[in-house]
C-alpha positions as CSV (number, residue, x, y, z in Angstrom):
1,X,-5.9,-23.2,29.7
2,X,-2.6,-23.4,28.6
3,X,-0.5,-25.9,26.2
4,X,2.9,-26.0,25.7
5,X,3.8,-22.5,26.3
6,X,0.3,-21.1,25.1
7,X,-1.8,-19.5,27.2
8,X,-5.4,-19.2,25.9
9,X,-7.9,-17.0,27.3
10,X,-11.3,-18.7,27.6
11,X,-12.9,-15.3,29.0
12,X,-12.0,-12.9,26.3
13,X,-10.1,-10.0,27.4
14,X,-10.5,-7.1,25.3
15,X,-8.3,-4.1,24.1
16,X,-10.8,-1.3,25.4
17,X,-9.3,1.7,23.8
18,X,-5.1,2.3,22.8
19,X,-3.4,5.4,21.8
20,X,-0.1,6.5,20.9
21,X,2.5,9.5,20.3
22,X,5.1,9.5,17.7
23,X,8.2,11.7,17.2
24,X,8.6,14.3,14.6
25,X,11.1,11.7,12.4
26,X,8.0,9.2,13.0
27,X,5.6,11.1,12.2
28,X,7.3,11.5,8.4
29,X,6.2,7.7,7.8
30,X,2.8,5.6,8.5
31,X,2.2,6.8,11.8
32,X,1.9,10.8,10.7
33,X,-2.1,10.4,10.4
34,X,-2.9,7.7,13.0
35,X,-1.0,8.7,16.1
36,X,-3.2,10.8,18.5
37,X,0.0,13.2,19.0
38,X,3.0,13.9,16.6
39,X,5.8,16.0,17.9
40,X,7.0,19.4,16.6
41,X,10.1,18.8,19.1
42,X,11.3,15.9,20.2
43,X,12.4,17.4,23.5
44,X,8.7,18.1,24.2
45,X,9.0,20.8,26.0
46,X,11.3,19.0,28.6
47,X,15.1,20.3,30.1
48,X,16.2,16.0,29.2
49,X,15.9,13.4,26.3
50,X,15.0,11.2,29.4
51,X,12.4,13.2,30.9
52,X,10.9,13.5,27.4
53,X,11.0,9.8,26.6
54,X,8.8,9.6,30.5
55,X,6.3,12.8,29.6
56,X,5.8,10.6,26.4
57,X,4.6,7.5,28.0
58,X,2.9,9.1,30.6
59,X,0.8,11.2,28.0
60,X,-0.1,7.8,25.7
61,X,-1.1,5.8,29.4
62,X,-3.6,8.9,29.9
63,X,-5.3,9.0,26.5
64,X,-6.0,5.7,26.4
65,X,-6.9,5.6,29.8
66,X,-9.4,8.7,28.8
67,X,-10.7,7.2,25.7
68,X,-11.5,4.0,27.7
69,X,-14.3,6.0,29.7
70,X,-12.6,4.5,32.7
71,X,-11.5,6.6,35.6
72,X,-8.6,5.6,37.7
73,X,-10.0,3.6,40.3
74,X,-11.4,2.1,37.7
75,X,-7.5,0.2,36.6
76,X,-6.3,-2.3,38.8
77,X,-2.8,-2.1,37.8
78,X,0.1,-0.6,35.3
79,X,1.9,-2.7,33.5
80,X,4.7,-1.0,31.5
81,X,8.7,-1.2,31.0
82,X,10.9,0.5,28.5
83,X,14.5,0.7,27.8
84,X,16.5,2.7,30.4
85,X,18.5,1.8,33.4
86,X,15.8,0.7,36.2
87,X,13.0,0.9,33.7
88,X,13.1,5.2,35.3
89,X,10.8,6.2,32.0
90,X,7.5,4.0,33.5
91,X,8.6,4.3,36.9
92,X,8.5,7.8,37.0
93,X,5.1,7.8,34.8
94,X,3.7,5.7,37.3
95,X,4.2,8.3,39.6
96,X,1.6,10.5,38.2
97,X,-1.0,7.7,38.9
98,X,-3.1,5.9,41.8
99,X,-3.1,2.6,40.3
100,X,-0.7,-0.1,41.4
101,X,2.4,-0.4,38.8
102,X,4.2,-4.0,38.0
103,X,7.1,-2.7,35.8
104,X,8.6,-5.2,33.5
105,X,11.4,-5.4,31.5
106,X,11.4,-7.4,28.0
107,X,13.2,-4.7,26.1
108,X,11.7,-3.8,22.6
109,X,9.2,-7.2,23.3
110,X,7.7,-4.8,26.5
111,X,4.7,-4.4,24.1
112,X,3.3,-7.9,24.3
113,X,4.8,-9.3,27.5
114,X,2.6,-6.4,28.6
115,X,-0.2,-7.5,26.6
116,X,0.3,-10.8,27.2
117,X,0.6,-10.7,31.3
118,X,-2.2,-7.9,31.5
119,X,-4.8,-10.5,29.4
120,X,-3.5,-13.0,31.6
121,X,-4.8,-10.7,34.6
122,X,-8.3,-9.8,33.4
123,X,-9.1,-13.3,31.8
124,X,-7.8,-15.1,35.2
125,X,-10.8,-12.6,37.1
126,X,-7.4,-11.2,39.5
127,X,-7.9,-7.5,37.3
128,X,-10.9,-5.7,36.0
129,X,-8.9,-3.6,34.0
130,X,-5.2,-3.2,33.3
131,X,-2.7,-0.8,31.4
132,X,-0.2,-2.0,29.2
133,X,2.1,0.6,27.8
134,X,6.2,1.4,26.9
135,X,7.9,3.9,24.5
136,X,11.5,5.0,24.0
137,X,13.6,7.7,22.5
138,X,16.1,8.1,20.1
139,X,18.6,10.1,21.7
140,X,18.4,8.7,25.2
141,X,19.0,5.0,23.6
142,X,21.5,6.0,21.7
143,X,23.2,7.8,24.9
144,X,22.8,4.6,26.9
145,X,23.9,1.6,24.3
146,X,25.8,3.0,22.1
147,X,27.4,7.0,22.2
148,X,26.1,10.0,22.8
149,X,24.8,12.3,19.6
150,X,27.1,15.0,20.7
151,X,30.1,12.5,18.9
152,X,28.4,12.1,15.5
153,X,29.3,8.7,15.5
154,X,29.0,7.5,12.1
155,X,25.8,4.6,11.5
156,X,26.8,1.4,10.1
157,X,24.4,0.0,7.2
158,X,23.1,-2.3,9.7
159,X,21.8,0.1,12.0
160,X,18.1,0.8,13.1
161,X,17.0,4.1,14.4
162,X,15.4,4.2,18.2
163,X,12.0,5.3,17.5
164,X,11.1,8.0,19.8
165,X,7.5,7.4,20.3
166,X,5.2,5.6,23.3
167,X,1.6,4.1,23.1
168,X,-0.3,2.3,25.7
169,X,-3.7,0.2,25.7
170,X,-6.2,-0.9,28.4
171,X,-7.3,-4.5,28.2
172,X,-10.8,-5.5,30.3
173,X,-14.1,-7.3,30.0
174,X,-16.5,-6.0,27.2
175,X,-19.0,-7.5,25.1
176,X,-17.1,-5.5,22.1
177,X,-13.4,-4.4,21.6
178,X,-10.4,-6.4,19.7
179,X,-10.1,-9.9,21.8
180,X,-6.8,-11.3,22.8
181,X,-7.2,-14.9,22.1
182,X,-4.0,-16.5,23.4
183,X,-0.2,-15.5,24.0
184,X,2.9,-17.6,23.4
185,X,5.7,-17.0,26.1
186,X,9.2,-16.6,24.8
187,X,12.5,-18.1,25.5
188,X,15.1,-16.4,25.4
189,X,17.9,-17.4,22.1
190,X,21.0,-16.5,21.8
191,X,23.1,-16.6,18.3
192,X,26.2,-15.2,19.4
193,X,25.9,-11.9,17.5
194,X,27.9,-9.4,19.7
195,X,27.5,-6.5,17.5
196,X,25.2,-3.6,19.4
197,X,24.5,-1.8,15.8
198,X,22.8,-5.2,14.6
199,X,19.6,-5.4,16.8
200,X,17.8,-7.3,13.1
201,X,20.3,-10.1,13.3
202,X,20.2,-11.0,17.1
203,X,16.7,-10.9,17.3
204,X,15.0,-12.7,14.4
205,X,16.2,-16.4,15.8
206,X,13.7,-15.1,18.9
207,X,10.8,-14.3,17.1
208,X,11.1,-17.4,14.7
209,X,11.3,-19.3,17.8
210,X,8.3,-18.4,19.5
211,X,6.0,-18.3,16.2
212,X,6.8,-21.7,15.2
213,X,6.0,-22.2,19.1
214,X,2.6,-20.3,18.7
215,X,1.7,-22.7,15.0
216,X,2.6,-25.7,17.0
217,X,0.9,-25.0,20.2
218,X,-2.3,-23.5,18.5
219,X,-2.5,-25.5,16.0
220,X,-2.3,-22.8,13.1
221,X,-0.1,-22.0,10.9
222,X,1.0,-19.0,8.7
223,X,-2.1,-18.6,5.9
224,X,-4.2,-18.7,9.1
225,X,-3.4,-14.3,9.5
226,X,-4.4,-11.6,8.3
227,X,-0.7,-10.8,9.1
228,X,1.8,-11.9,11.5
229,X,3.8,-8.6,13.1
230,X,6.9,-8.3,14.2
231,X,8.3,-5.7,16.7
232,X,11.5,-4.4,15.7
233,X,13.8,-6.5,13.8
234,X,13.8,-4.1,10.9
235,X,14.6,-4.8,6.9
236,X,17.5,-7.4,7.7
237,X,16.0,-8.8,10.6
238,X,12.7,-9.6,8.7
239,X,14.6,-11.4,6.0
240,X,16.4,-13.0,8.1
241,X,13.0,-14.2,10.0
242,X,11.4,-15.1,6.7
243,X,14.5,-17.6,5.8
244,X,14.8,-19.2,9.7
245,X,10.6,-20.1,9.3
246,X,11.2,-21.3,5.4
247,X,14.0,-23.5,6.7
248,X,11.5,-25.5,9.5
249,X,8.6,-25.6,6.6
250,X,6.8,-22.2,7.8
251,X,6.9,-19.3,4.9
252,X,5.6,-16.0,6.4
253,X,6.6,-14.0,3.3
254,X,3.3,-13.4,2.2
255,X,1.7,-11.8,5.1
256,X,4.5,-11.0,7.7
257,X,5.4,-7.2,8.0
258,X,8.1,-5.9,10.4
259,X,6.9,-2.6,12.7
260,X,10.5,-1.4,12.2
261,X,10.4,-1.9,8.3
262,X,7.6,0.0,8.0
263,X,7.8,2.7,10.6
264,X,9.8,5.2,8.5
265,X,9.9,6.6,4.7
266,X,11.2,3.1,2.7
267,X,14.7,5.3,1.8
268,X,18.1,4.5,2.0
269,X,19.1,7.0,4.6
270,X,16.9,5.1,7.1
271,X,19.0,2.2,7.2
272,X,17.3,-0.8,8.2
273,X,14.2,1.1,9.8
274,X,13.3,1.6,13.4
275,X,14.0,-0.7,16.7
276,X,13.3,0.3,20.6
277,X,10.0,-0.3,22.8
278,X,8.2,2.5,21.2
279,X,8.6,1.1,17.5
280,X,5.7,-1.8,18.1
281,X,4.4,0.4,20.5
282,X,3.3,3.1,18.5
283,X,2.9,1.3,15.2
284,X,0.2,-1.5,16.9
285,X,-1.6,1.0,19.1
286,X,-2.1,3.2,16.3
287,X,-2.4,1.9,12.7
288,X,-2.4,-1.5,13.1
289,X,-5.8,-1.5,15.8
290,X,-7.6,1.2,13.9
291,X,-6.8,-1.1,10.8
292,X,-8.5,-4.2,12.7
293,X,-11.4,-1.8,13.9
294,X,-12.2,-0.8,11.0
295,X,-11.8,-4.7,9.9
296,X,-9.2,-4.4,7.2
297,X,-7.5,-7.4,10.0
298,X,-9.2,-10.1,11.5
299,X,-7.1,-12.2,12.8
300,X,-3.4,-10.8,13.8
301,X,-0.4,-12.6,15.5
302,X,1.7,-9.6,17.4
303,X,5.4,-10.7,18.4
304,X,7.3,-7.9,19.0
305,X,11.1,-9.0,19.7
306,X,13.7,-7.2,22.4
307,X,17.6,-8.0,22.5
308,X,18.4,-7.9,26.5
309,X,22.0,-6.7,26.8
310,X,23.1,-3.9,28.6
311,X,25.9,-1.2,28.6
312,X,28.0,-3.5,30.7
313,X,27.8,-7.0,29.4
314,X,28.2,-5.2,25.8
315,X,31.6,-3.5,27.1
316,X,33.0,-7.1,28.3
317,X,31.9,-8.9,24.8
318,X,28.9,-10.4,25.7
319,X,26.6,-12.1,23.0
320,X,23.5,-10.4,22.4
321,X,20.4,-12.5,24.6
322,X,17.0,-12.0,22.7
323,X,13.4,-12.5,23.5
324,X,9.8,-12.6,21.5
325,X,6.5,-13.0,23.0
326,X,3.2,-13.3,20.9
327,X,-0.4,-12.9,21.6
328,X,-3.1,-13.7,19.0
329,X,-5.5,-10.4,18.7
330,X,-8.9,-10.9,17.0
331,X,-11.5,-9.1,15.6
């Protein structure tokens, strides 16, 4: 069924089993004791940042795909994205699988446009069981949208970090497991902010956009969650999502938390916190969903956020394009 842009599941897809792998910068912050790998070396043991970033995402698709109890014959499809020029990082992961591989690209919101497409899948009866992972890196993002490390470029205050991290999940039928309960589609907003170093700005007009979406469709509204998670719009970004809700009657500020504000030590030298596809990546498939299993959360709205510019519409002055998609998780 599906209302406005809503779609609700009426045959409960379930997250069968997630897993993630942070960097050794992320592993400093919440994730150190809930990811299922933490990194000594961030090149992990590979000759490119790039290759890296792929080995990452490759590895968090297999654990979860091994804690699952699945084999691969088992998955009827891959879906996975991440931030690098033809998606290369999960089209090169999805080399070292048999199951079929729909790539997407949403940016920093790959996380639940995955989720939200993959439930979408399973609960429709077209997939048994599907894949849904991303990840980035820091040092490959920063190559690509703004300048190489070798410069030491100086960061402004309004600067995130890329996380370098990756975590993947496996949605099917099951009597138990988190449900997905519904998922708001995004449309894309665009304030004008043309400044590549202020991901928090450009995106929180997105994710306000499609929660007020998801209250209105579904009929809920803020006091209604456990918590209502954001992707990556970092310490500004989340303030400035608090006061774009407060302003159309919505106030979040009681149980909204930001993956990217809470990602890293709460210190001045991490700027306004982490940003990329791995930041709600790692953070949700790790200690957010071993949070709901063990039923500290209920009831969770997930809208992670992605700003879709590139190198070259950057370079010509292009506004910033964002995006936000939710999905509803339940325990």
């Amino acid at each position: 069924m599906k209302k406005g842009n809503t779609i609700f599941f009426k045959n409960t897809p379930r997250i069968l089993s997630y897993a993630a792998i942070c960097g050794s910068k992320e592993k400093e912050g919440v994730l150190g004791q809930y990811a299922d790998i933490t990194l000594q070396d961030d090149m992990y043991e590979e000759s490119t940042y790039e290759k890296a970033e792929c080995k990452m995402l490759s590895t968090a698709i297999s654990l979860a795909l091994n804690k699952s109890g699945l084999e691969e014959k088992g998955v009827d499809v891959l879906l996975s994205g991440d931030l690098l020029n033809q998606i290369i990082s999960a089209s090169f992961a999805a080399r070292d699988f048999t199951f079929p591989f729909l790539g997407l690209y949403s940016a920093c919101s790959t996380m639940s446009e995955s989720i939200l497409l993959g439930a979408t899948l399973v609960d429709g009866g077209y997939a048994n069981a599907a894949v849904c992972a991303t990840g980035s890196h820091f040092a490959s993002a920063e190559r690509q949208y703004r300048y190489p490390l070798e410069l030491g470029c100086t960061r402004p205050p309004q600067a995130q970090w890329t996380v370098t991290g990756a975590g993947g999940l496996v949605i099917g039928k099951a009597d138990k497991g988190i449900k997905i309960v519904n998922g708001t589609m995004g449309r894309v907003c665009d304030f004008g902010v043309t400044d590549v170093n202020n991901m928090g700005a450009a995106m929180a007009p997105a994710a306000a956009d499609t929660i007020m979406r998801h209250f209105e469709d579904t009929g809920t509204s803020p006091e209604d969650y456990d918590l209502i998670l954001t992707g990556d719009l970092g310490a500004l970004g989340s303030r400035i999502l608090k006061d774009l809700t407060w302003e159309k009657g919505f106030d979040i500020s009681a149980n909204h938390v930001d993956c990217g504000e809470i990602i890293y030590k709460v210190i001045e030298s991490e700027f306004q916190g982490g940003s990329g596809a791995g930041c709600s990546a790692t953070v949700l498939n790790s200690y957010i969903l071993t949070k709901m299993d063990a039923g500290l959360y209920k009831r969770i709205l997930f809208a992670a956020t992605g700003a879709l510019l590139s190198t070259v519409s950057s370079g010509q002055g292009e506004s910033i394009p964002c995006i936000s998609h939710a999905v509803q998780l339940e325990v």
